[in-house]
DSSP file (Angstrom, degrees, kcal/mol; ACC not computed):
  #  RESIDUE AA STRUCTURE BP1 BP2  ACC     N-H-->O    O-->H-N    N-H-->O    O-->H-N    TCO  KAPPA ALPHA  PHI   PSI    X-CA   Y-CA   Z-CA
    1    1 A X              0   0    0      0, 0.0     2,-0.3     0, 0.0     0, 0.0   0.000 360.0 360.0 360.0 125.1   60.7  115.2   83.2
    2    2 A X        -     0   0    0      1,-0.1     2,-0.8     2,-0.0    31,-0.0  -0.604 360.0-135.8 -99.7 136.1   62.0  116.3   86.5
    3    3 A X        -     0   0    0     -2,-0.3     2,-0.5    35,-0.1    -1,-0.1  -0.757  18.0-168.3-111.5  99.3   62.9  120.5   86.5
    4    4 A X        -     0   0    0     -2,-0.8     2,-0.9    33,-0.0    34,-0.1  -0.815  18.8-130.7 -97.8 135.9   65.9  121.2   88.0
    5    5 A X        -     0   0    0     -2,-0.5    -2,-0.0     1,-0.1    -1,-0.0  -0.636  34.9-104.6-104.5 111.8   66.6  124.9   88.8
    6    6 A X        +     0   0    0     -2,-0.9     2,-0.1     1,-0.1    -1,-0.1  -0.107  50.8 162.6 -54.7 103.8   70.3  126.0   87.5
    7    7 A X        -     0   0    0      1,-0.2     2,-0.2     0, 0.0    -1,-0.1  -0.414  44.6 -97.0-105.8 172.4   72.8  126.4   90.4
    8    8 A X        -     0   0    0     -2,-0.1     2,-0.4     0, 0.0    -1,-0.2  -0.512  40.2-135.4 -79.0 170.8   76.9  126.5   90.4
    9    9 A X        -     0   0    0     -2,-0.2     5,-0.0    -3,-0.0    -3,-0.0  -0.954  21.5-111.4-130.9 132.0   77.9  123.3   91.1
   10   10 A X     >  -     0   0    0     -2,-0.4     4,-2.1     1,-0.1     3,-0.4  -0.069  20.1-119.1 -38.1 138.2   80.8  123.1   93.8
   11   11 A X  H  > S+     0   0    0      1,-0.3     4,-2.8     2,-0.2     5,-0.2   0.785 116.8  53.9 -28.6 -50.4   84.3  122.1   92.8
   12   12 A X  H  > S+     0   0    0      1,-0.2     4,-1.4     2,-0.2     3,-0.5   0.946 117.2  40.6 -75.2 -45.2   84.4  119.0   95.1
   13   13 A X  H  4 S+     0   0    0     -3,-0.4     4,-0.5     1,-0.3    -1,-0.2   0.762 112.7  52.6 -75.9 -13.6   80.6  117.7   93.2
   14   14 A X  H >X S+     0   0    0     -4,-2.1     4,-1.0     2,-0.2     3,-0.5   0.901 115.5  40.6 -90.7 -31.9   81.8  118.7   90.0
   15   15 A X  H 3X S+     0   0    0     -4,-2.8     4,-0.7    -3,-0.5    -2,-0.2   0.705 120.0  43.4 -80.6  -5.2   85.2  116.3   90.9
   16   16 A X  H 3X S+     0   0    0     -4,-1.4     4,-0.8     2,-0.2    -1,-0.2   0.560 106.3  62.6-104.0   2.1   83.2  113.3   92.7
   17   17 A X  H <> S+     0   0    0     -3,-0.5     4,-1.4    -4,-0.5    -2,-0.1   0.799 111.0  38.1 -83.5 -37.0   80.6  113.4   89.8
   18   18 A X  H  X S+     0   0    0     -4,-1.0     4,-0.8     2,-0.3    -2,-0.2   0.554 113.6  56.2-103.4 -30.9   83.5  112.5   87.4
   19   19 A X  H  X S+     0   0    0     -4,-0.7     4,-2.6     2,-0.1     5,-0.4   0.933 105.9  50.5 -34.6 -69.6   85.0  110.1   89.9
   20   20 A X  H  X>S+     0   0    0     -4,-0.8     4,-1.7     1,-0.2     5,-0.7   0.859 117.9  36.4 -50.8 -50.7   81.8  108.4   90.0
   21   21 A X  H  <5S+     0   0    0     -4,-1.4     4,-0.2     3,-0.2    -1,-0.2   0.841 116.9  57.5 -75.0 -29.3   81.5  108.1   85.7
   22   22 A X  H  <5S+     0   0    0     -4,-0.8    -2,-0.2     2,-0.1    -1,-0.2   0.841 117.8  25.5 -52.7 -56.1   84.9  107.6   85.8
   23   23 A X  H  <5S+     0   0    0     -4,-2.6    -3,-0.2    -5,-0.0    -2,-0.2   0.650 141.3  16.7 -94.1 -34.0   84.8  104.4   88.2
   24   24 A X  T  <5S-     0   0    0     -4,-1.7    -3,-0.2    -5,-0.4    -2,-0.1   0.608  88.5-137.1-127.7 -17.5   81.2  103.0   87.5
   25   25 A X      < -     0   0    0     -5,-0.7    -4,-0.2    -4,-0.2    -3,-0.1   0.728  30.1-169.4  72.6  32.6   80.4  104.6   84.4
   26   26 A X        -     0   0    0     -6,-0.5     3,-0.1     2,-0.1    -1,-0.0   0.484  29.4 -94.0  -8.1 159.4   77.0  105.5   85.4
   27   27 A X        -     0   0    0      1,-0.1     4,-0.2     2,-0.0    -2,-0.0  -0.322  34.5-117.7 -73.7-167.0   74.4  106.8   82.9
   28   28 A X  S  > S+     0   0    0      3,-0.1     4,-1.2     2,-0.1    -1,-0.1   0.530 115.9  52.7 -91.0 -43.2   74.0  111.2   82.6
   29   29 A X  H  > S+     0   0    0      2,-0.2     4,-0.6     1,-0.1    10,-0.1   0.598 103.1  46.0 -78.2   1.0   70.7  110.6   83.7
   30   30 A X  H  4 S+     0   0    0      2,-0.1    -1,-0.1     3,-0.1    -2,-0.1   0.617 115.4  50.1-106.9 -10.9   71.0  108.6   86.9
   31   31 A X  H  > S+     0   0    0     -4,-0.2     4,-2.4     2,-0.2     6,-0.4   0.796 110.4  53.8 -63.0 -46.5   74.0  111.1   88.1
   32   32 A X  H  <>S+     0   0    0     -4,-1.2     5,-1.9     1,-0.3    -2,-0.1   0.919 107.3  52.4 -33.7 -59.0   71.3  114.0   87.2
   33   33 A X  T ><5S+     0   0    0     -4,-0.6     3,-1.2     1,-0.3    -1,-0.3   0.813 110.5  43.6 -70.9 -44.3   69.2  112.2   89.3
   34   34 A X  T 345S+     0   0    0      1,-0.2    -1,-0.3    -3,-0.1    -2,-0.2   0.922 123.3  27.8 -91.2 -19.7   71.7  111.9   92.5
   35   35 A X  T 3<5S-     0   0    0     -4,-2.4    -1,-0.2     2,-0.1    -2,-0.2  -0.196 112.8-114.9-131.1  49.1   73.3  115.2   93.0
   36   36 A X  T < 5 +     0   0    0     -3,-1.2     2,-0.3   -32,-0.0    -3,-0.2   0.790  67.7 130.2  45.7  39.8   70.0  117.0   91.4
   37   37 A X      < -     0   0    0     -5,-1.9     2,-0.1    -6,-0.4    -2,-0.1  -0.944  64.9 -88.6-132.2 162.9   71.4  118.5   88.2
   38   38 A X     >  -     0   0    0     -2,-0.3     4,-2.1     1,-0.1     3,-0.3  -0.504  32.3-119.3 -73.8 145.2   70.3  118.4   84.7
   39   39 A X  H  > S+     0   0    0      1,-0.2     4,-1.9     2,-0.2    -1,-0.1   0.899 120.9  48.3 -40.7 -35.5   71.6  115.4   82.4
   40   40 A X  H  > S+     0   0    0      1,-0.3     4,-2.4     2,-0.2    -1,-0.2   0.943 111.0  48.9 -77.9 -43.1   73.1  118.3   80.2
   41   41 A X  H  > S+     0   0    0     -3,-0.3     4,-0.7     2,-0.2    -1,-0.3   0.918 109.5  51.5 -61.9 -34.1   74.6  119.9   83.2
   42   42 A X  H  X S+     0   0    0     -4,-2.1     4,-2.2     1,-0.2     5,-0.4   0.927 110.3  52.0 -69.7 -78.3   76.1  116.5   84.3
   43   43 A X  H >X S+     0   0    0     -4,-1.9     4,-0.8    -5,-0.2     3,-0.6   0.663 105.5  52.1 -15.2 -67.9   77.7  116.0   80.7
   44   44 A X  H >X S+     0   0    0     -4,-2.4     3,-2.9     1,-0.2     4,-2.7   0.995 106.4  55.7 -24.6 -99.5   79.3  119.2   80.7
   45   45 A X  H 3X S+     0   0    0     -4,-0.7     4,-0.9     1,-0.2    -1,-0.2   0.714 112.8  36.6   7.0 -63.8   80.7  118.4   83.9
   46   46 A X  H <X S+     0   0    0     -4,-2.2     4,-0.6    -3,-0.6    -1,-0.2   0.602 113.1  53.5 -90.7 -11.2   82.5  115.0   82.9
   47   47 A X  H <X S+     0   0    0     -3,-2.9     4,-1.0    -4,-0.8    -2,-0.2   0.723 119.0  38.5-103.8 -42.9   83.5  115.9   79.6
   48   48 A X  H >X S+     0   0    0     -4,-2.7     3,-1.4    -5,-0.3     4,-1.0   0.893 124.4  48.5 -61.1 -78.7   85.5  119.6   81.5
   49   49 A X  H 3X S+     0   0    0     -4,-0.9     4,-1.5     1,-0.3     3,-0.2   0.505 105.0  46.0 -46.4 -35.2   86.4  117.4   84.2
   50   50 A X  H 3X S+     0   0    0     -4,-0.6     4,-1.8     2,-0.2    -1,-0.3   0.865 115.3  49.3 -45.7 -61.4   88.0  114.2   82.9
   51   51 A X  H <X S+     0   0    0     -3,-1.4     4,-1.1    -4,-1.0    -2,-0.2   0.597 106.7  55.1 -98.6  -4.6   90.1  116.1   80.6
   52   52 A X  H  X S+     0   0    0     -4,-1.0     4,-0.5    -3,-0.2    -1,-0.2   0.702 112.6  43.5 -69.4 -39.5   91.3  118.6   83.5
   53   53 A X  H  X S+     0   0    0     -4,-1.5     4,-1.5     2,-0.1    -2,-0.2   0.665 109.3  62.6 -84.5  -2.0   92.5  115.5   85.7
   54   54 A X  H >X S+     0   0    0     -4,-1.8     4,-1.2     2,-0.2     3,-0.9   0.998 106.0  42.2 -62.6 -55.2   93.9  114.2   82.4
   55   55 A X  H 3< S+     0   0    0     -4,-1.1     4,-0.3     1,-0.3    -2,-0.1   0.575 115.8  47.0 -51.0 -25.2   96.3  117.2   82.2
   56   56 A X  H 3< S+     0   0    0     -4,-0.5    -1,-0.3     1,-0.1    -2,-0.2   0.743 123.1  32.4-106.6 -25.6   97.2  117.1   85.8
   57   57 A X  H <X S+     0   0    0     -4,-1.5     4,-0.7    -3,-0.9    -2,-0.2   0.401  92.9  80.8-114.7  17.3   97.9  113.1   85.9
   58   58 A X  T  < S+     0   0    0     -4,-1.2     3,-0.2     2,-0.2    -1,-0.1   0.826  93.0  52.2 -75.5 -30.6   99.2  112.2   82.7
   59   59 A X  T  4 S+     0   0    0     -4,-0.3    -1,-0.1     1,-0.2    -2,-0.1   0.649 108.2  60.2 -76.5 -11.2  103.0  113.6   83.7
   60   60 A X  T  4 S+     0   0    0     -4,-0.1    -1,-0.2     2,-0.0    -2,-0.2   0.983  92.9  63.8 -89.4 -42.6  102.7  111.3   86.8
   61   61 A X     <  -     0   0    0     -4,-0.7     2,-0.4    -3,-0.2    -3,-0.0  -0.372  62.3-177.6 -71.9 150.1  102.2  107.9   85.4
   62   62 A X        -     0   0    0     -2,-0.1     2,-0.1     0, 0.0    -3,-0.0  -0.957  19.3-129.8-151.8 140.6  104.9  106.6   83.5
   63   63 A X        -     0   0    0     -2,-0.4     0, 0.0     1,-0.2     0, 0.0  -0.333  30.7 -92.3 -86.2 173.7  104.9  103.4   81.7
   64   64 A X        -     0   0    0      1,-0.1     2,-0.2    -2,-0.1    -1,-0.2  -0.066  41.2-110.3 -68.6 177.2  107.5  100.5   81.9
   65   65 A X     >  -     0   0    0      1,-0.0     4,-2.0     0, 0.0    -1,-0.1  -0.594  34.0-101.6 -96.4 169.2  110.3  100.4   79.4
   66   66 A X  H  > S+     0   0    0     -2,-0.2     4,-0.7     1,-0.2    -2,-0.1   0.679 123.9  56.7 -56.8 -15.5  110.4   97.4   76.5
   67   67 A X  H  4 S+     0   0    0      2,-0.2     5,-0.4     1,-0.1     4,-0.4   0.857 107.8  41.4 -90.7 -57.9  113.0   95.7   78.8
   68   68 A X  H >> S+     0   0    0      1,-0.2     4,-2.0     2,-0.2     3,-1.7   0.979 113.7  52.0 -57.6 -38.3  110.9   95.6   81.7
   69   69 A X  H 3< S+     0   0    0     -4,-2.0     4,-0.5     1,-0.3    -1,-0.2   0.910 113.6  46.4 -64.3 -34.2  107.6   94.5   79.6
   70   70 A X  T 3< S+     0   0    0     -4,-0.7    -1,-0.3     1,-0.2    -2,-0.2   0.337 110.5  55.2 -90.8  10.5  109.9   91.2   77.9
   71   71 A X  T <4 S+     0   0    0     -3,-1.7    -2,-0.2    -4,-0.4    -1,-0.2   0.664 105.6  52.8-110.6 -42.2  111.1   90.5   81.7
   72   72 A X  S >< S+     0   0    0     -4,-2.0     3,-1.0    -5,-0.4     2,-0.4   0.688  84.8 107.7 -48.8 -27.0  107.2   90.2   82.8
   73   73 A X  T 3  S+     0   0    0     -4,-0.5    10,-0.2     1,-0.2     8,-0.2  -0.470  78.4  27.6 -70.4 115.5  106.3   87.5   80.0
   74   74 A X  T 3  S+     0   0    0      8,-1.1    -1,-0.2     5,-0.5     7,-0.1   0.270  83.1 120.0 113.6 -19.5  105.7   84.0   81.4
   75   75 A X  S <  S+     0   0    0     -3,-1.0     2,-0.7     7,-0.3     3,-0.1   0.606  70.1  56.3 -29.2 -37.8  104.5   85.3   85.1
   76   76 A X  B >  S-A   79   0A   0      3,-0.6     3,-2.6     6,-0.3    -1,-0.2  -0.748  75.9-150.7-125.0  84.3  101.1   83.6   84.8
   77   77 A X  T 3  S+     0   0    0     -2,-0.7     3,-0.3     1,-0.3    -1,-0.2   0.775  93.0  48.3  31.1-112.2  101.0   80.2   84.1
   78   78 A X  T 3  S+     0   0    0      1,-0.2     2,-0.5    -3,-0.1    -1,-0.3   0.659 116.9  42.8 -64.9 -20.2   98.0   80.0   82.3
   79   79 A X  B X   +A   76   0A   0     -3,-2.6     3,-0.8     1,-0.1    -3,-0.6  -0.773  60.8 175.8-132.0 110.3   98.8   82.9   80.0
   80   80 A X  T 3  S+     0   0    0     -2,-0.5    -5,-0.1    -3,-0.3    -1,-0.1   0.765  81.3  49.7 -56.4 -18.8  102.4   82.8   78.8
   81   81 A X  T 3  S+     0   0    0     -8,-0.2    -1,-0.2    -5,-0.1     2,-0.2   0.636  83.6  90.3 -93.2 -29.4  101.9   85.5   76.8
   82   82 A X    <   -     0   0    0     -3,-0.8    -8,-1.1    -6,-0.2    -6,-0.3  -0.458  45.0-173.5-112.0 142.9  100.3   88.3   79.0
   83   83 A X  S    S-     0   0    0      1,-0.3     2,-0.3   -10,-0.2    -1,-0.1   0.170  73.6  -6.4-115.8  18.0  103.0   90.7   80.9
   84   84 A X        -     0   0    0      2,-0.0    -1,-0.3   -15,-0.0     2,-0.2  -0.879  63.5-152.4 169.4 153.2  100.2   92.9   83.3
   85   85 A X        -     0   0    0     -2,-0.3     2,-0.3    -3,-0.1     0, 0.0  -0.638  23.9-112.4-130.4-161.4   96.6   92.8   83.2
   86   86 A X  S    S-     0   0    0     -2,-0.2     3,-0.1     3,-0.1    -2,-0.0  -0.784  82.5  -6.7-171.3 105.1   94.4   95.9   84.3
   87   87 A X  S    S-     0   0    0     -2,-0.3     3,-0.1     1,-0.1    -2,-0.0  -0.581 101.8-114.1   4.5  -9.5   91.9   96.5   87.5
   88   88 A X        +     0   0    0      1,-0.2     2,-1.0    -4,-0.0    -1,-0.1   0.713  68.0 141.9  73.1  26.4   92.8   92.8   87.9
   89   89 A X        -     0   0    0     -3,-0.1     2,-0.8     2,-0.0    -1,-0.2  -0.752  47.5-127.1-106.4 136.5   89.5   91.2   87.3
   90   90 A X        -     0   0    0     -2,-1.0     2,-0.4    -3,-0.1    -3,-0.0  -0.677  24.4-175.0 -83.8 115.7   89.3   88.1   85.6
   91   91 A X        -     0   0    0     -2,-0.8    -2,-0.0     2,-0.0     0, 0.0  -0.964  24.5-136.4-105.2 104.1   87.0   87.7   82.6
   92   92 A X        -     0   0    0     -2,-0.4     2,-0.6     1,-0.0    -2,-0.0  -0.222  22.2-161.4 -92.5 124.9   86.4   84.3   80.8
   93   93 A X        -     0   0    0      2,-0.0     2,-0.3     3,-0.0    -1,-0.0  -0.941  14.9-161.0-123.3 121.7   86.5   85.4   76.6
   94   94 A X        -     0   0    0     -2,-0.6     2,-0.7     1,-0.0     3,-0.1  -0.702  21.5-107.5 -72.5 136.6   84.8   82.5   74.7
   95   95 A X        -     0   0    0     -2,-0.3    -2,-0.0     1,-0.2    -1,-0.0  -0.800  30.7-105.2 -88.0 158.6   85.2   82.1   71.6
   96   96 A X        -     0   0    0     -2,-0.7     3,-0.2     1,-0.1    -1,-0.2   0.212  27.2-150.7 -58.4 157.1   82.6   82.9   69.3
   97   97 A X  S    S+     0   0    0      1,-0.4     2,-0.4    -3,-0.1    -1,-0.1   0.923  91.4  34.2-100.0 -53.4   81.0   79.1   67.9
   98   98 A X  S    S-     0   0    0      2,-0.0     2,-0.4     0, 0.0    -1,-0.4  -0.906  82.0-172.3-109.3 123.4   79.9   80.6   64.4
   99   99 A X              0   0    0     -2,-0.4     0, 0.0    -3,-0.2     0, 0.0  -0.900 360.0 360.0 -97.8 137.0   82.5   83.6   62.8
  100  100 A X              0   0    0     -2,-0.4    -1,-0.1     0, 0.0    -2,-0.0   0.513 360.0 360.0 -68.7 360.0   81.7   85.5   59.9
């Protein structure tokens, strides 16, 4: 077990730490591991931090209205159905051969 010795951690590491879990979802021990902090310390961290840039960017997004979401339907071809997708990677979903 590697013994890391209990520092502050600057604002800016405590917001790129939480970037970083945020964006790649990393483990708590392989952030420990890069900016030198304990898993616990790292936890802390993302669980304060996450819910401090919730508070400060949830009044900035705003979603479409029902009008705009029914105007969006039919845009893709291949799914008639879908009005937006989300990071925009495409994922192939099989279905399952055997169901319970």
């Amino acid at each position: 077990m590697v013994n890391f010795q209990h520092r502050a951690v600057e604002p800016r590491n405590r917001l790129l730490i939480t970037l970083i879990w945020l964006r790649q979802n990393p483990t708590y021990p392989m952030l420990s591991l890069m900016f030198g902090l304990g898993t616990s310390t790292v936890g802390d961290i993302v669980n304060n931090m996450w819910l401090i840039l919730w508070e400060i960017c949830v009044p900035l997004v705003e979603g479409p209205d029902v009008n705009s979401w029914r105007q969006r339907i039919g845009e893709w071809p291949e799914m008639p159905r879908v009005v937006g997708s989300i990071d925009g990677t495409s994922h192939e979903i099989l279905i399952p051969s055997n169901e319970p």
